[in-house]
Wavefront OBJ file of the C-alpha trace (Angstrom):
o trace
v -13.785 -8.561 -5.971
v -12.008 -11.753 -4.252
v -11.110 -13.326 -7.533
v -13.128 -16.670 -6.338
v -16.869 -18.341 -7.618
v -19.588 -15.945 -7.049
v -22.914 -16.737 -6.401
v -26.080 -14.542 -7.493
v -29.814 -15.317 -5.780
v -32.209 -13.417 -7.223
v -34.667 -12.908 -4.393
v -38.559 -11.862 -6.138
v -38.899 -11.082 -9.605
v -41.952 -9.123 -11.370
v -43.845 -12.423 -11.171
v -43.618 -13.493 -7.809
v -43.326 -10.597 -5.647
v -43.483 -13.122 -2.191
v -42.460 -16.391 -0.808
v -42.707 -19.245 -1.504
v -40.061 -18.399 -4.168
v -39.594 -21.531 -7.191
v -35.607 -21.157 -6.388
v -35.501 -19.911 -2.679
v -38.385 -21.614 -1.064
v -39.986 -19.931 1.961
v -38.689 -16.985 3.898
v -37.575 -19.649 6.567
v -35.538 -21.417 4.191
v -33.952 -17.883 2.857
v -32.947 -17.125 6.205
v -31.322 -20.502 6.763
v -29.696 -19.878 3.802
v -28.009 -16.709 4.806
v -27.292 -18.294 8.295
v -25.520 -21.115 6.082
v -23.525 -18.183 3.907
v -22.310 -16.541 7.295
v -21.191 -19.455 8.897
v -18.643 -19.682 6.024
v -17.608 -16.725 6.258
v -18.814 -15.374 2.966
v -18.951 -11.958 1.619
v -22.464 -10.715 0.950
v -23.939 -7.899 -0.636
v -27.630 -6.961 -1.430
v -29.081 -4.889 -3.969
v -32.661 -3.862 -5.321
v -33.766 -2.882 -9.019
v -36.218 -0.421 -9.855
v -37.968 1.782 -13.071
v -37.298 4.515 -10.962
v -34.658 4.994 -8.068
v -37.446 5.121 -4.791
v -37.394 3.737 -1.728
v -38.389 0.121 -0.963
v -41.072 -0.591 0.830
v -41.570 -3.446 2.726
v -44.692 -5.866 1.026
v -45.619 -7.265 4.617
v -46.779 -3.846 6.323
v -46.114 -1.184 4.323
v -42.863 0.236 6.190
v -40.303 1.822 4.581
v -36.833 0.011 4.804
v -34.812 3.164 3.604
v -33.299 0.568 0.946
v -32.984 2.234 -2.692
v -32.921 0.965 -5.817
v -29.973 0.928 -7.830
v -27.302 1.096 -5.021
v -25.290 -1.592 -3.652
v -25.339 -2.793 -0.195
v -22.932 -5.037 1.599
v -23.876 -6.999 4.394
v -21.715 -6.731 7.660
v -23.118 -9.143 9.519
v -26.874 -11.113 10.022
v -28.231 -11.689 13.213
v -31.836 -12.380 15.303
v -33.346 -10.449 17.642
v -35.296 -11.679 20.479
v -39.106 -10.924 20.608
l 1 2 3 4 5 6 7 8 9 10 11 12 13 14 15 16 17 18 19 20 21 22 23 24 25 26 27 28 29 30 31 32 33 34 35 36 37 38 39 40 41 42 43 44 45 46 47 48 49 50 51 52 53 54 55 56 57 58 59 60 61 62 63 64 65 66 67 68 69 70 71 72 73 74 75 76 77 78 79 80 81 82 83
């Protein structure tokens, strides 16, 4: 798409459905390494496989995210919220 390196992190697989991830670390490490990915400006995208094309549902609480499998997602933008 921009004709430079791309980079692919494959969040959970079927083994390890949680952090602490072998190749991510924890979910605070993830999230500094999105931070890192935004400060440079980089393009990001997200996607999510599946048997079946369902909804994904969050493995914390049970919520539903509205994120399907097999579709493509680009990230805009990544941010915190305030409690």
């Amino acid at each position: 798409m921009t004709g430079l390196v791309a980079e692919k992190v494959t969040m959970f697989s079927k083994a390890t459905q949680a952090f602490p991830h072998e190749s991510i670390g924890t979910a605070d490490q993830f999230w500094d390494y999105l931070k890192q990915r935004r400060a440079e400006n980089s393009l990001m995208g997200c996607s999510r496989t599946s048997e079946t094309v369902e909804v994904q549902i969050r493995l914390d609480d049970g919520q539903r995210t509205g994120v399907l499998a097999g579709h493509a997602y680009g990230l805009l933008d990544i941010f915190e919220i305030a409690d």
